[in-house]
C-alpha positions as CSV (number, residue, x, y, z in Angstrom):
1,X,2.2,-1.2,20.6
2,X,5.2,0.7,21.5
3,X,8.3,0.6,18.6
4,X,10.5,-0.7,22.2
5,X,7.6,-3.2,22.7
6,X,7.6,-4.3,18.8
7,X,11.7,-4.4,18.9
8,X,11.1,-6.9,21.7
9,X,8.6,-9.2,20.6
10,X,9.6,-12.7,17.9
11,X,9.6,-12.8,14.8
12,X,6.0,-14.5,14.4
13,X,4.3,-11.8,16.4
14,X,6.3,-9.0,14.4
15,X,5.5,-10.4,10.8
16,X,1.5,-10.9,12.1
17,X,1.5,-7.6,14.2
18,X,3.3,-5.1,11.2
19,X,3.3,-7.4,8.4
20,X,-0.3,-6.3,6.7
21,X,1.7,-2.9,6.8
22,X,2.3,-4.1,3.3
23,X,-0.8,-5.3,1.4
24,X,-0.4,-9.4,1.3
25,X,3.4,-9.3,1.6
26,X,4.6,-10.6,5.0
27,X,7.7,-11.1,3.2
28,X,9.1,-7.7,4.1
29,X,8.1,-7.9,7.4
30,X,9.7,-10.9,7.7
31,X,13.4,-9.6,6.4
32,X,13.0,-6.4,7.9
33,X,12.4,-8.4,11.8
34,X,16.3,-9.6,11.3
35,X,17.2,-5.8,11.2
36,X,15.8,-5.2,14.5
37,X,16.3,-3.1,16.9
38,X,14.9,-0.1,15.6
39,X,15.5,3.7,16.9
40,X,12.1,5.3,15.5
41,X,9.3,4.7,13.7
42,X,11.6,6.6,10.8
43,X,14.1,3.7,10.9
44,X,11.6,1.1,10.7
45,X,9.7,2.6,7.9
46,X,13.2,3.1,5.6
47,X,14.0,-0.6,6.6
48,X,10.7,-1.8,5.0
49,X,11.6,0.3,1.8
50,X,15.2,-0.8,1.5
51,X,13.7,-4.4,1.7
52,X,11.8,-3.8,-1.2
53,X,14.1,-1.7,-2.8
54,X,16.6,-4.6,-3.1
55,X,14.1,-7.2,-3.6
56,X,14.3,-7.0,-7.4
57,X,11.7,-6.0,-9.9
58,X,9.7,-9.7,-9.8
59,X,9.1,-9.2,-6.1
60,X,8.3,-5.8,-6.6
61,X,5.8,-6.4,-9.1
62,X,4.5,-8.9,-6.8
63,X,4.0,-6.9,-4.2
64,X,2.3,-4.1,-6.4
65,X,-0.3,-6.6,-7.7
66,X,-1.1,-7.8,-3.9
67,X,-3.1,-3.9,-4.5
68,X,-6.5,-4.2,-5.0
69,X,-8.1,-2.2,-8.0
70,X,-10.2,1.2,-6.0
71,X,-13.5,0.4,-6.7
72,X,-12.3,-3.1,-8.4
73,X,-14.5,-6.3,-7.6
74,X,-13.1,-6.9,-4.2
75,X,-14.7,-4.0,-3.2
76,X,-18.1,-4.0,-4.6
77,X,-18.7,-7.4,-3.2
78,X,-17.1,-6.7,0.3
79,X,-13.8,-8.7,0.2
80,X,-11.2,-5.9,0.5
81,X,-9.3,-6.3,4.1
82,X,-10.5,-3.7,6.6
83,X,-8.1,-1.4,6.2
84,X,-8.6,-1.8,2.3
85,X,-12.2,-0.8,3.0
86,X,-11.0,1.9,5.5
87,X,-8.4,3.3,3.2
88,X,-10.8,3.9,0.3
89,X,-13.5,5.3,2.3
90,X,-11.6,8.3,3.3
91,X,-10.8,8.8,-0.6
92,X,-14.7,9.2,-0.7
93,X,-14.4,5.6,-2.8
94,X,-17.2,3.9,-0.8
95,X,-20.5,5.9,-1.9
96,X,-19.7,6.7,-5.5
97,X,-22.7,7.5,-8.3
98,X,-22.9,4.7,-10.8
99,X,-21.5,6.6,-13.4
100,X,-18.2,7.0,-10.8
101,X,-18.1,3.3,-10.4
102,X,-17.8,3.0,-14.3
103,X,-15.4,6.1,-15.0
104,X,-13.1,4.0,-12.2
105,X,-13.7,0.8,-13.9
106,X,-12.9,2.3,-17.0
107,X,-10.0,3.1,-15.9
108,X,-8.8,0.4,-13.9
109,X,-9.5,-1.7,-17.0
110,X,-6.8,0.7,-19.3
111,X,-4.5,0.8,-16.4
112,X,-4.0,-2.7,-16.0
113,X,-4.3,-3.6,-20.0
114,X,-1.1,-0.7,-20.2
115,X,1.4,-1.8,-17.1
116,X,0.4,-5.4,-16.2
117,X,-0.8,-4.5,-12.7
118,X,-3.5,-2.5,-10.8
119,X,-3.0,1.5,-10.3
120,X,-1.8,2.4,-6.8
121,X,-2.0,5.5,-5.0
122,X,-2.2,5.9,-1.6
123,X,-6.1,6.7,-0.6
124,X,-6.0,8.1,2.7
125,X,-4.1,11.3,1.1
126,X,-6.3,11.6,-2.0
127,X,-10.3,12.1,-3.1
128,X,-11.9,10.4,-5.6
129,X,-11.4,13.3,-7.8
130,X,-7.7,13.3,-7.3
131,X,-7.5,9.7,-7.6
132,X,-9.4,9.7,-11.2
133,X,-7.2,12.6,-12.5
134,X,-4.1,10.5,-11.2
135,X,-5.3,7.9,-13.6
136,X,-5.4,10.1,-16.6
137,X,-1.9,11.4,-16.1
138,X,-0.2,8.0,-15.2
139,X,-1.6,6.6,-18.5
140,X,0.9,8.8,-20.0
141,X,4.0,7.3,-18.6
142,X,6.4,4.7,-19.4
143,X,6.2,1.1,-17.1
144,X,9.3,1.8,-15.4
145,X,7.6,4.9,-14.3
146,X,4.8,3.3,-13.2
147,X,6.7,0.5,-11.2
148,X,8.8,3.2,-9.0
149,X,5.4,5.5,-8.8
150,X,3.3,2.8,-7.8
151,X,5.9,2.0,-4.9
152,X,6.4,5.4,-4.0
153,X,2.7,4.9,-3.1
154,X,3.3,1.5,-1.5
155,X,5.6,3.3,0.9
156,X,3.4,6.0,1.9
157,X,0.6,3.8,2.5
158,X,2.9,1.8,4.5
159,X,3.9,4.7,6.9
160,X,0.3,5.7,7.5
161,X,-0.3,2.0,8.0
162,X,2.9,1.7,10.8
163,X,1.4,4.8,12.3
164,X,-1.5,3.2,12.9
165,X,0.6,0.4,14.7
166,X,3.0,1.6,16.5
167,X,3.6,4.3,19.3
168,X,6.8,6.0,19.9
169,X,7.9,6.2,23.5
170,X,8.7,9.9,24.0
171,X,12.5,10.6,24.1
């Protein structure tokens, strides 16, 4: 779909078109649709952030635990949404040793006991490797940290996900 195409189109088929742009959250797609029209892709994508930006940290953290864990139970029995599944598959998270599974279990579990809420990172930019060395140094920082890096990730995996959506018209 064109950006000119999803300026155009209602609210309802925005929120269910760009909406999973942001893991279980139609909320922002819905705010940001009352911003419309949009320039470029750019615009759209700042929207979104602003939206969450100002949402105010309850809605944040809401948002964050919408995240599944990487290599959590939703994806060892198969309930991850596609792009979930897609996402962590290019991280190399989808054929891990058993002793991979259990280092990222591990660390899920110390994550989550720390901050409250699961670790995000954006996949599709990272490899397992990356991913479980990203653990070890975000253990070390304070929960306010945590809540802007893990939406700072949120945001980039938002941008990859509208560029999976949406086509700019060339200017």
């Amino acid at each position: 779909m064109t950006l000119a195409q999803m300026n155009a189109i209602s609210r309802d088929e925005f929120v269910r078109i760009v909406g999973p742009v942001f893991e279980h959250s139609p909320w922002i797609a819905e705010a940001t649709s009352l911003k419309r029209p949009f320039a470029s892709m750019e615009e759209l994508h700042r929207a979104f952030c602003q939206i969450v930006a100002n949402a105010g940290e309850e809605k944040q953290l809401a948002l964050i635990r919408a995240h599944p864990d990487l290599v959590g139970r939703a994806a060892l029995a198969g309930t991850l949404t596609p792009v979930s599944t897609r996402e962590q598959a290019s991280a190399g998270l989808g054929a891990l040793t058993p002793e991979e599974i259990a280092a990222f279990q591990k660390s899920n579990a110390a994550y989550r006991e720390k901050f409250g809420f699961p670790f995000v990172i954006c996949a599709r930019l990272n490899k397992k490797e990356a991913i479980l060395s990203g653990f070890r140094i975000r253990l070390s920082h304070s929960r306010e940290q945590e809540i802007e890096t893990a939406l700072e990730e949120i945001f980039k995996i938002a941008r990859l996900r509208l560029q999976d959506t949406i086509t700019e018209t060339a200017r």
